[in-house]
C-alpha positions in Angstrom: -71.0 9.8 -113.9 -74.1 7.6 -114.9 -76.8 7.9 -112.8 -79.6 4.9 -111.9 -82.9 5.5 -110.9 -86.3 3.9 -110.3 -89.6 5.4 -110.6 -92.8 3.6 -108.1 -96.0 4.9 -107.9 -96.9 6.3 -104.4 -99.2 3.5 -102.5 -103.1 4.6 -102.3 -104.5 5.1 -98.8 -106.3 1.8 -99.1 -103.1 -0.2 -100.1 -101.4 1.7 -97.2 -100.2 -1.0 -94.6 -101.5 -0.6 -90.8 -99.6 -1.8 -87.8 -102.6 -4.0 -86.9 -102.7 -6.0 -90.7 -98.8 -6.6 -90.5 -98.6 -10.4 -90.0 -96.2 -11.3 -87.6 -94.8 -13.9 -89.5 -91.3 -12.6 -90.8 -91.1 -12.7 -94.4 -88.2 -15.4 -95.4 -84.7 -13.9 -95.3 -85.8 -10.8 -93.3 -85.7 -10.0 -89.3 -89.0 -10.1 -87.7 -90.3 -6.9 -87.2 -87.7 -5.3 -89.9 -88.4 -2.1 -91.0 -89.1 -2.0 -95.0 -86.4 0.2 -96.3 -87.1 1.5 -100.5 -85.0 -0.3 -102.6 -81.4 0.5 -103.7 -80.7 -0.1 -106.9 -76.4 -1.4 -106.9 -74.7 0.9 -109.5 -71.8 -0.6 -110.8 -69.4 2.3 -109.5 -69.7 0.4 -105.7 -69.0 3.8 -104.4 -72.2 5.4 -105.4 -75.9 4.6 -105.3 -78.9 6.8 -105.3 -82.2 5.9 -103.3 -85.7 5.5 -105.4 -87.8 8.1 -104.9 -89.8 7.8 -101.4 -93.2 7.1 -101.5 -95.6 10.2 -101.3 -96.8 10.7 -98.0 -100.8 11.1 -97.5 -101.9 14.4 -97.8 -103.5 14.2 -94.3 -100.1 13.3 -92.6 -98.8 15.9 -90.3 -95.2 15.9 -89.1 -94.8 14.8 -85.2 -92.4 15.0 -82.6 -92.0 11.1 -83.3 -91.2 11.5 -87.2 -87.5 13.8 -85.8 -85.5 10.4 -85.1 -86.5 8.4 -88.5 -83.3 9.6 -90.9 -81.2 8.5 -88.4 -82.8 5.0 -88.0 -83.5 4.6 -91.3 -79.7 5.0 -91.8 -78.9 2.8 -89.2 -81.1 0.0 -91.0 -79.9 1.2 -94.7 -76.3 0.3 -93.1 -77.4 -2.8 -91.5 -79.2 -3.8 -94.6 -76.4 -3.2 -96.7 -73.8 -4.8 -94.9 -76.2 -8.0 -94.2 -76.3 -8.1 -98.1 -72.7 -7.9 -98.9 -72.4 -10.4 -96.5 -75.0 -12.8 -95.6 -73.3 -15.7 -94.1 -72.1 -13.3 -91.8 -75.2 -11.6 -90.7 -76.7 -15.1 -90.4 -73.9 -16.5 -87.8 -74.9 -13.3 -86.4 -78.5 -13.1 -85.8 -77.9 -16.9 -84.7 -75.8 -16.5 -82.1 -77.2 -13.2 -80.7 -80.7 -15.8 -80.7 -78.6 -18.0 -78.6 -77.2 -15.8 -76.3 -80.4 -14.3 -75.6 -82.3 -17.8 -75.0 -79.1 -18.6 -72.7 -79.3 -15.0 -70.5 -83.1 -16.1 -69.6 -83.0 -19.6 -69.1 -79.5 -18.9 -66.7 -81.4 -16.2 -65.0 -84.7 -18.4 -64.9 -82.7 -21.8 -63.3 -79.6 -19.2 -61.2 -80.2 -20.5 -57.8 -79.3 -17.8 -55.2 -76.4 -19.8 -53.0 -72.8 -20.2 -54.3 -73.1 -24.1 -53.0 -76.0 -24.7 -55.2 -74.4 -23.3 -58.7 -73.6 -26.4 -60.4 -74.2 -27.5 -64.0 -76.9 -29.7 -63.1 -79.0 -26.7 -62.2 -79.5 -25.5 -65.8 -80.1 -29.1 -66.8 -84.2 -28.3 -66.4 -87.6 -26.4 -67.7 -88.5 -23.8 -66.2 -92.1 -23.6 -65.9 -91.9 -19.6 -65.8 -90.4 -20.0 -69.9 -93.4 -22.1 -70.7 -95.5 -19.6 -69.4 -93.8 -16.4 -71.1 -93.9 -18.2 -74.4 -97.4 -18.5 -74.2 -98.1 -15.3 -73.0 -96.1 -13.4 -75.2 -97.7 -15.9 -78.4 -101.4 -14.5 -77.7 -100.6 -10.6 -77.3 -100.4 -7.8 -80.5 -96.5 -6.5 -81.5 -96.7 -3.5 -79.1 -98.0 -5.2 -76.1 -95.5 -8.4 -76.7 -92.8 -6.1 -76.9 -93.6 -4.0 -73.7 -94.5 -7.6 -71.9 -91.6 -8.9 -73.3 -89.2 -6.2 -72.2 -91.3 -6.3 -68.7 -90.3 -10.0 -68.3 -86.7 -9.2 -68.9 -86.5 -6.2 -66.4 -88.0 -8.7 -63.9 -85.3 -11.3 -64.9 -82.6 -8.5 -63.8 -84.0 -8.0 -60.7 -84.2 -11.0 -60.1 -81.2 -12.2 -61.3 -79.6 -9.3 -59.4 -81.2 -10.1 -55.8 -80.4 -14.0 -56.4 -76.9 -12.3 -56.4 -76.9 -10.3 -53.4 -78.4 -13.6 -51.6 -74.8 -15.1 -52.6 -72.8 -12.5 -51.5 -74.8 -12.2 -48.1 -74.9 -16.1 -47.6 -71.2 -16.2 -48.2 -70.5 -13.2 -45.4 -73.4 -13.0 -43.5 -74.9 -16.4 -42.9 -78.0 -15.2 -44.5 -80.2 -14.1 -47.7 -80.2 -10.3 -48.4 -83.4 -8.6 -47.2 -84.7 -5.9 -49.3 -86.0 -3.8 -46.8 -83.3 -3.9 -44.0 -79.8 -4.8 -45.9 -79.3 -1.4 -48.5 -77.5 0.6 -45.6 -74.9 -2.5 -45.3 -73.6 -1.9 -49.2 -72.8 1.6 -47.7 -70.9 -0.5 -45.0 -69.3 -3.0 -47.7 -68.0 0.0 -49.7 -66.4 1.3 -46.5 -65.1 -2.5 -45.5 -63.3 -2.0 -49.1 -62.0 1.6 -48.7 -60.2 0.7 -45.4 -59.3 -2.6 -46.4 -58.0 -1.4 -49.4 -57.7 2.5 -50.6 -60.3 5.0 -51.3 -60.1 4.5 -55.1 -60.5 0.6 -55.2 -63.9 1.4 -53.3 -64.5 4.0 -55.8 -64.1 2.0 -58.8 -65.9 -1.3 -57.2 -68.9 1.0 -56.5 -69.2 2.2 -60.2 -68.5 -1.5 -61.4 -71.4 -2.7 -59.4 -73.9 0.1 -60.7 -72.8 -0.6 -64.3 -73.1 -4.1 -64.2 -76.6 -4.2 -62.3 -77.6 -1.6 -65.1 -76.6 -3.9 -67.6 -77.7 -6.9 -66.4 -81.1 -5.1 -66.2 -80.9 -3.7 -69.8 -79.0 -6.8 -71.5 -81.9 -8.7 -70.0 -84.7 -6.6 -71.1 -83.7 -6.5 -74.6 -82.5 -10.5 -74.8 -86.2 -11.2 -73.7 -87.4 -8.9 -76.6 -85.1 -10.8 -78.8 -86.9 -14.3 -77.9 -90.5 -12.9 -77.6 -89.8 -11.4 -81.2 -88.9 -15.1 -82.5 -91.7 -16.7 -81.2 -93.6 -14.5 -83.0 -92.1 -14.7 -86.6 -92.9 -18.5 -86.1 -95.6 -18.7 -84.2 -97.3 -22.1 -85.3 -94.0 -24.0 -84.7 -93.6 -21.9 -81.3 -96.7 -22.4 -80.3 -96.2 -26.3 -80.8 -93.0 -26.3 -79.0 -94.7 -24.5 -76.0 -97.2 -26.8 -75.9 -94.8 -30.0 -75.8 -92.6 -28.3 -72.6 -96.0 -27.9 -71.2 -96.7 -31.5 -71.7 -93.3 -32.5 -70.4 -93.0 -30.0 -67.7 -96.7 -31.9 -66.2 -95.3 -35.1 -67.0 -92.1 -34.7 -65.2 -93.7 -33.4 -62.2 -96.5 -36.4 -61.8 -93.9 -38.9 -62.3 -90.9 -36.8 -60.0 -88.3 -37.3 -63.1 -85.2 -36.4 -62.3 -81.7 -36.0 -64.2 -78.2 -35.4 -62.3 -79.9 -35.7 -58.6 -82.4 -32.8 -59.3 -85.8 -32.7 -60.9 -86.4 -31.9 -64.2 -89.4 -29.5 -64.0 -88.7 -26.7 -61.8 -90.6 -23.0 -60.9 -87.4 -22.2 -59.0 -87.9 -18.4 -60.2 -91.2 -18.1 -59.0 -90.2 -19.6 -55.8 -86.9 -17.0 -55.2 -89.7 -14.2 -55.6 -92.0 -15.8 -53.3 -89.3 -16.2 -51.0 -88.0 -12.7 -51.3 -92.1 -11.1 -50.9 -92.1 -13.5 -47.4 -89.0 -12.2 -46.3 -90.3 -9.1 -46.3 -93.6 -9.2 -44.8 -91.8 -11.6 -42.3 -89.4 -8.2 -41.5 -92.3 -5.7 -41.9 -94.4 -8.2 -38.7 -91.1 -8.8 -37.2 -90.5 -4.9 -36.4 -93.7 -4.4 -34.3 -93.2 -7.9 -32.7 -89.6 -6.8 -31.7 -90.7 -3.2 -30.5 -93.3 -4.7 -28.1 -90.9 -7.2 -27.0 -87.9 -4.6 -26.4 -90.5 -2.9 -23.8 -90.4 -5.8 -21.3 -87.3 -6.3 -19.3 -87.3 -8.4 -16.4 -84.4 -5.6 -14.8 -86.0 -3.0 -16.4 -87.1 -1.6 -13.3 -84.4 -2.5 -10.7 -82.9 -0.1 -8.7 -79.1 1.0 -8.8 -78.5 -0.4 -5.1 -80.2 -3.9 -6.8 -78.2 -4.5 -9.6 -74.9 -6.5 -9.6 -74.3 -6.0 -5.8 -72.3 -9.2 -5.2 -69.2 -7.2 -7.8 -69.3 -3.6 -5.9 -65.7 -2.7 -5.7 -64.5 -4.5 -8.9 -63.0 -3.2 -12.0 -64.9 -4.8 -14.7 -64.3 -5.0 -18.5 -65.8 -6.6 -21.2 -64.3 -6.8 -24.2 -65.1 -8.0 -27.7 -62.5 -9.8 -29.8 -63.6 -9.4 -33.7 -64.5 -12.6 -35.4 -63.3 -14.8 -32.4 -65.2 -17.9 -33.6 -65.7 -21.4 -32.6 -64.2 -22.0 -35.9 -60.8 -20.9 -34.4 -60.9 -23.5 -32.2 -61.8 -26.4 -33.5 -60.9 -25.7 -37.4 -57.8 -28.2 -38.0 -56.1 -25.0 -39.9 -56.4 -22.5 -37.2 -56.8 -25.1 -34.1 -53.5 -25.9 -33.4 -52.0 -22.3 -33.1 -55.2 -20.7 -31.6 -55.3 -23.4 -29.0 -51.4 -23.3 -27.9 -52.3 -19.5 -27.1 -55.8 -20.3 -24.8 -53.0 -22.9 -23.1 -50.6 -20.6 -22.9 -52.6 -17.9 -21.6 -53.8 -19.8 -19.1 -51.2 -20.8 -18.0 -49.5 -17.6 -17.5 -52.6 -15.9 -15.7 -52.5 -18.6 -13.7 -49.4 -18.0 -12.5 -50.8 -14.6 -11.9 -53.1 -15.9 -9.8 -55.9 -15.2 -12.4 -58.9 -18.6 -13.2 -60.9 -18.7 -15.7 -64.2 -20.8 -16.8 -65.1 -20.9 -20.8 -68.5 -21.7 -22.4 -70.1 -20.7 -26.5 -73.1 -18.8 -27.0 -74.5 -18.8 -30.3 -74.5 -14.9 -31.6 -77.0 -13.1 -33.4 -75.1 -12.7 -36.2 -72.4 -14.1 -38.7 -69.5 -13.4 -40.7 -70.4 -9.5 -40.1 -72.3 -6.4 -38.3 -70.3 -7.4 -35.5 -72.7 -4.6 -33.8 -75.6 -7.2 -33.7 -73.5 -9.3 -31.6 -73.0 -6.6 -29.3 -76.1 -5.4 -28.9 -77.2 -8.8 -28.8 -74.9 -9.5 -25.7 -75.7 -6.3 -23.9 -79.2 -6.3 -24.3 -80.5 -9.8 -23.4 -82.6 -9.2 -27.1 -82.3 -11.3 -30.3 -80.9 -8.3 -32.4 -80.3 -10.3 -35.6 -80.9 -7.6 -38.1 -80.2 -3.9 -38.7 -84.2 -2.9 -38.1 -84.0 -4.5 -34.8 -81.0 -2.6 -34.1 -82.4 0.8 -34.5 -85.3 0.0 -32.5 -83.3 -1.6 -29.3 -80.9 1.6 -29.4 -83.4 3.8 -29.6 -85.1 3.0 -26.7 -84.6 2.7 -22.9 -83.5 -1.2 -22.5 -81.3 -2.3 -19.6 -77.9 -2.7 -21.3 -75.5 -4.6 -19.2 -72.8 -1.5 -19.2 -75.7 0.5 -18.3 -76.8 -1.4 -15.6 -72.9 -0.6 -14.2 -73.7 3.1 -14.2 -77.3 2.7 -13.2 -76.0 1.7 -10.0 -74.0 5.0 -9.3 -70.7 2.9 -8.0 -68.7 2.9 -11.2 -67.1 5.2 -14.1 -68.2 3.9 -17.3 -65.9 4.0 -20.2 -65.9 2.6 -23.8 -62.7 1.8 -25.8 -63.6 1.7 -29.6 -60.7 2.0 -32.2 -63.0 1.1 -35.0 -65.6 4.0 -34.6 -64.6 6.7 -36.8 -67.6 8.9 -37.1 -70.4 10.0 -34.8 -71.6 7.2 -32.2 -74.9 8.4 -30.6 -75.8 4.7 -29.4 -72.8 5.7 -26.4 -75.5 6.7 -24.0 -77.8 3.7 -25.0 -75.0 1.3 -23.8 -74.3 3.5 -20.8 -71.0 4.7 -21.2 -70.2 8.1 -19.6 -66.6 8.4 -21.8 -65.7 6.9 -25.0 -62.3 6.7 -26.7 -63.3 6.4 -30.4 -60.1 6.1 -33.4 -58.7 9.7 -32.9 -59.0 9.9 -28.9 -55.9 7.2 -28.3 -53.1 8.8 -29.4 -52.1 6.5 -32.2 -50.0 7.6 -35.1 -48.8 4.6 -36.5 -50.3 2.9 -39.8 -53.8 0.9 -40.6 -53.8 -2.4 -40.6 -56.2 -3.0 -43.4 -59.8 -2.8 -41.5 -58.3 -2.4 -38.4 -57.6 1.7 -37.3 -54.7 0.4 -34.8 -53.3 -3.0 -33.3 -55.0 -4.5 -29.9 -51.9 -4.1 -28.1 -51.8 -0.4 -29.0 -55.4 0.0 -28.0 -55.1 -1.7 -24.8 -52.3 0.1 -23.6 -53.6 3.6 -24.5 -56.8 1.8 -21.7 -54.3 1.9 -19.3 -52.6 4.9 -19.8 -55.5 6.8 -20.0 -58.2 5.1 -17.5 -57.3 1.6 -16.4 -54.1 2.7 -14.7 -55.4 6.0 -13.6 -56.3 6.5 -9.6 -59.6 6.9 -9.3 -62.3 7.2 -6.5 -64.8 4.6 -7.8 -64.3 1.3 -9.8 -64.0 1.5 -13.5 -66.7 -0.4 -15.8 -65.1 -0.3 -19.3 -66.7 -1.7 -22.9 -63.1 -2.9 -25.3 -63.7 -3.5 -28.8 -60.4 -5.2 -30.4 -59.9 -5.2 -33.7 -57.3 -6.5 -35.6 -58.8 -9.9 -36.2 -61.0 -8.4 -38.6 -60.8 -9.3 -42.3 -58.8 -9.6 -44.1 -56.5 -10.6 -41.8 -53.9 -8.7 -44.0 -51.1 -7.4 -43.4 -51.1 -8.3 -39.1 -49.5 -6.9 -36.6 -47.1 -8.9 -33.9 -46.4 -8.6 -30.6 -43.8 -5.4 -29.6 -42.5 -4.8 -26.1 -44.9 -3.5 -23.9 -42.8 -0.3 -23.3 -41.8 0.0 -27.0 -45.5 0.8 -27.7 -45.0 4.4 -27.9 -47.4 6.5 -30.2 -47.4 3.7 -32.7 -44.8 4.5 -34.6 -43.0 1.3 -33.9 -45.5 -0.8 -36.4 -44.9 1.6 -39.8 -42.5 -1.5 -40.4 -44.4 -4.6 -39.4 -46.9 -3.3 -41.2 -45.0 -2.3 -44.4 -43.7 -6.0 -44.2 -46.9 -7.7 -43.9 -48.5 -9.7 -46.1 -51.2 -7.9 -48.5 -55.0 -8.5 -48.3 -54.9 -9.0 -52.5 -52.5 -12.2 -51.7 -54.9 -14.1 -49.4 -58.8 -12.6 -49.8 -59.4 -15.6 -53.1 -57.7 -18.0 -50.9 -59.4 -20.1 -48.5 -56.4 -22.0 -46.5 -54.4 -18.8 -46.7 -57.6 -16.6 -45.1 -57.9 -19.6 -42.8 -53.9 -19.8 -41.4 -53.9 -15.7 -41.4 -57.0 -15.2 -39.7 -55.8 -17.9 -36.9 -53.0 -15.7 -36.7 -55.0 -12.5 -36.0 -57.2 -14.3 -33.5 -53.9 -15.5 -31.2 -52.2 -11.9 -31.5 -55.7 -10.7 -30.2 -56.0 -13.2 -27.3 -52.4 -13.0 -26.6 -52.5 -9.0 -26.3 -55.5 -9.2 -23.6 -54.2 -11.9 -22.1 -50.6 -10.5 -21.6 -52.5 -7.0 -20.4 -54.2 -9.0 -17.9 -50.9 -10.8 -16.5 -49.2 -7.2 -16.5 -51.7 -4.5 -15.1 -54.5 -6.9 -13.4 -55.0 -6.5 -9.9 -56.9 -8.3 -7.6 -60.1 -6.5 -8.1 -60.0 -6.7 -12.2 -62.7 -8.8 -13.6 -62.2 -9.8 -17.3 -65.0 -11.2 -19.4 -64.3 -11.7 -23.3 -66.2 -13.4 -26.2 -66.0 -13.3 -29.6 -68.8 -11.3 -31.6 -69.0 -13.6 -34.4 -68.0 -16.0 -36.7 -65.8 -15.2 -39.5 -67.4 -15.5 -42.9 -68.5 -18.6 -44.4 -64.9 -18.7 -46.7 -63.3 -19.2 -43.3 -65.3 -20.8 -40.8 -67.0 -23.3 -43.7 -70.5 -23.7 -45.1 -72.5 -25.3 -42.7 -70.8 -23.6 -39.8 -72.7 -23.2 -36.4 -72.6 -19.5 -35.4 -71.2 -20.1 -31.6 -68.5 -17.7 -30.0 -66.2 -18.7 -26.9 -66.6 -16.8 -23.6 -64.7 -16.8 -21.0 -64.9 -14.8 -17.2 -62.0 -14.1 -15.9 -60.8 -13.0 -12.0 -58.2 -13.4 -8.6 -61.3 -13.5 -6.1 -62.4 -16.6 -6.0 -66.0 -15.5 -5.3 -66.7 -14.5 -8.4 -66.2 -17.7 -10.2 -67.5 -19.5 -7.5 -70.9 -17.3 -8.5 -70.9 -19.3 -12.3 -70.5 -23.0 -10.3 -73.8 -23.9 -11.7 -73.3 -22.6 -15.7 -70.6 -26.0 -15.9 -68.3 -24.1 -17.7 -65.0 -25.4 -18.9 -61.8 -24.3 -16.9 -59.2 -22.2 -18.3 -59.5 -19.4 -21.7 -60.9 -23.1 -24.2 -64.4 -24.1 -23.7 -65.0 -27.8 -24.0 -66.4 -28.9 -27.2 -69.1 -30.3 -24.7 -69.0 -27.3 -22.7 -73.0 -25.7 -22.5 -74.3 -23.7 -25.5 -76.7 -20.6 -24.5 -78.0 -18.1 -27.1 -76.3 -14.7 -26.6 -79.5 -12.9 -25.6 -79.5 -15.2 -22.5 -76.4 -14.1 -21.0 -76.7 -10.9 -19.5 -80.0 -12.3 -16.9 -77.9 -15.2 -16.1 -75.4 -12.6 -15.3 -77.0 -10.0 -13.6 -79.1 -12.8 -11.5 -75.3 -14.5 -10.8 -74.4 -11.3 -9.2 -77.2 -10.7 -6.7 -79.5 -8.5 -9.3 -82.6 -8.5 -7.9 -85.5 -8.7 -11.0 -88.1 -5.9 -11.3 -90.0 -6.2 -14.7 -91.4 -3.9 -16.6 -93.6 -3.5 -19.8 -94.9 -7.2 -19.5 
């Protein structure tokens, strides 16, 4: 077998290259930044080939920990080298479009606004002054520091691109950008939302999707910015000129406001989404010892027991919270019409109970989500809008409205809550002496997606095991309902009162319902379903009332939020109905001057109050007599 060779004399020391004499400029036909493999010499067997003899190594060279890796890469660039040879148009469509793709993943993330509403084409139709900069930048610094700059600016570009992500995600559920201090514990929440909503394992698998593609977005980034910074520098006199004309453009377009498809040309919107991010959170980091001084004063903070609420001794009073009850269900042309029909109809019926009612919106704390803002929110009397805010109001000694109920020593204070399933310490911050949590009602029928058990369920294991119970004092009880949370799929209906049972009686509504995968992409079919959860929620307190209200039963209900943007609409106002509900006159005759609406639908005229206001307007409605403290 014929053997090929080729003989080279070993360089001298002085003709040895060093990193800081290799030009940047690529050599024609070769990668910048190529490693210079010896030469191959083709035999004409294609099968066989033997390598020249490698150039001695100076006799002062010492083997390193960093010389272990080089067969391997300089087999990895003898194959690259080899194949790009064979097949050069190939390599070249190659090396093109990776160039493209790479310019494309760092302009996109450069000009990716952070709200779904504002990701149209025209948005990538501009220069981004942060690209002009790079270029430059990266133009005036030696290989190794370009290269760790370079892959610096990509990182950055991840990050960035991820958070601009998050913001569209938190917009669409939440009303609101993602906050980087405050909003990591609600992914734990989101992953939960998905396990219940749908199975343990489609939570697992979304969770390990959403690591792997925020890793790779981070490293396909990094190395696409390499890519670019490494091109610039293989021709960096036309680079350089092409810098300086964006530069020249990018001024130009900003003195004369030039504009293409209804947006400017010349844009820093990158820089801006980081500036907007590093207010948000020294905006949070003042906002917490703002909030905490705030929290101290409460104008009933110091009221006695025999001061608070004297004008309802005697009464059985509940609150209760209906999830995602929205203004949006009322006034949304999709939901409207059922959602209204049920208000009518339940007052109606109540009426012929001898129950009235007066309706008004307050405009909660929160939106699309952490329906416990609302609540707190509502209780409280504080503008708890975020999960910081949260932790400090519960962790302290302020005058919940529940509480003030047990402050006075005249009532049993309970809490219904079928969607706590773990630990709930915050009970004796809202005042509650008892609380029924998912496994203290007896249920033993199916999940309904989010939702642990139906309202009607839940409100008839309140009467079986406190409401209808004989008692020596009047009952104060906290009712969070359920089953219009998303995804509104499947939904329970209306049984028999007496048919209730364990639960058992819903294994087949449930079976039969509708699955959350056939509506959660579609907007109308969210919209008509989650009308449909808020009327089987209003229609099981409602018929509750009619069946085991008594004279002395006070019933005040709200919503907590609205539903996420996908349902309620962009641009939605973030008002809830409330409505007071009672057979002694005297205590709607105590709200004459709020000008609420009668019946169970506010007016779309009908007064707007921020939730924090309700519970002093309340307590002072009902004789509580102020006694400040921490001002």
């Amino acid at each position: 077998m014929p053997v090929f060779t080729r003989f080279r004399q070993p360089p001298t020391p002085a003709d040895e290259p060093h990193e800081e004499d290799t030009p940047d400029e690529a050599p024609e036909g070769r990668e910048p930044d190529e490693p210079h493999e010896p030469d191959v010499v083709e035999p004409e067997d294609p099968g066989e080939a033997v390598e020249a003899a490698p150039a001695a190594e100076p006799a002062a060279r010492t083997a390193g920990p960093s010389d272990a890796p080089r067969p391997a890469r300089r087999a990895t660039w003898r194959t690259w080298r080899t194949w790009r040879t064979r097949h050069p148009r190939a390599a070249l469509v190659l090396r093109r479009t990776t160039t493209v793709l790479a310019a494309v993943l760092v302009l996109g993330a450069l000009l990716l606004p952070n709200t779904l509403v504002a990701l149209e084409p025209n948005r990538f139709a501009r220069i981004p002054a942060e690209a002009v900069i790079a270029a430059v930048l990266l133009l005036c610094l030696p290989r190794a520091a370009r290269r760790v700059a370079a892959a610096l600016f990509g990182l950055g570009l991840g990050v960035l691109t991820v958070l601009n992500l998050l913001d569209m995600g938190f917009t669409e559920y939440l009303g609101r950008g993602f906050n980087v201090v405050l909003d990591w514990g609600l992914l734990d929440d989101a992953q939960a939302y998905v396990a219940d909503s749908m199975g343990g394992a489609a939570a697992a698998w979304a969770a390990v999707g959403a690591v792997v593609l925020v890793l790779l977005v981070l490293v396909v980034m990094a190395l696409a910015a390499v890519r670019l910074g490494e091109l610039l520098a293989a021709h960096r006199e036309r680079a350089a000129r092409g810098a300086l004309t964006a530069a020249t453009v990018w001024m130009t377009c900003v003195a004369l406001g030039v504009q293409t498809f209804g947006v400017p040309v010349a844009t820093r919107s990158a820089s801006g989404a980081l500036e907007a991010q590093a207010h948000r959170v020294v905006d949070t980091l003042r906002d917490e010892a703002a909030f905490a001084k705030e929290a101290k004063a409460d104008r009933f903070g110091a009221t006695p027991g025999a001061q608070l609420v004297p004008d309802l001794r005697g009464k059985d009073m509940v609150f209760t919270f209906i999830e995602s009850y929205g203004r949006s269900a009322i006034e949304d042309p999709v939901t409207a019409p059922g959602v209204g029909r049920t208000l009518d109809a339940g007052t109606k019926a109540l009426a012929a109970k001898g129950f009235r009612a007066k309706s008004g919106w307050l405009t909660s704390a929160t939106y699309g989500g952490s329906s416990w803002l609302g609540h707190s929110t509502f209780l409280s009397g504080l503008w708890v809008d975020n999960q910081q805010r949260y932790r400090t109001v519960t962790a302290g000694d302020h005058l919940t409205l529940t509480k003030a109920f047990r402050e006075t020593g005249e009532w049993d204070t309970v809490g219904v809550m079928p969607g706590v399933q773990k630990a709930w310490p915050e009970a004796e911050w809202h005042g509650l002496d008892k609380v029924y949590d998912a496994f203290d009602l007896g249920y033993r029928g199916p999940k309904f997606s989010w939702s642990t058990m139906p309202d009607q369920y839940a409100l008839e294991a309140f009467q079986r095991l406190e409401h209808g119970r004989k008692r020596d004092r009047p009952l104060m009880a906290e009712v969070i309902l359920t089953s219009s949370h998303q995804p509104w799929a499947p939904l329970p209906r209306m049984v028999g009162w007496d048919e209730v049972g364990d639960g058992s009686v819903y294994d087949g509504i449930e079976a039969s319902g509708v699955e959350a995968s056939d509506i959660i992409a579609d907007s109308t079919r969210s919209k008509e379903e989650y009308g449909k959860s808020v009327a089987y929620s209003v229609t099981s307190l409602t018929q509750w009332l009619e069946r085991y209200g008594t004279d002395d039963t006070v019933l005040v209900f709200l919503g907590d939020h609205q539903p996420l943007a996908r349902v309620s609409g962009d641009g939605a106002s973030r008002d809830v109905p409330v409505s007071v509900v009672a057979k002694d006159p005297k205590v709607l005759d105590a709200i004459d001057d709020w000008n609420w609406t009668e019946g169970l639908k506010p007016a779309e005229d009908a007064p707007v109050w921020r939730m924090s206001s309700f519970r002093d307007r309340f307590l002072t409605a009902y004789g509580s007599t102020p006694h400040p403290t921490g001002e």
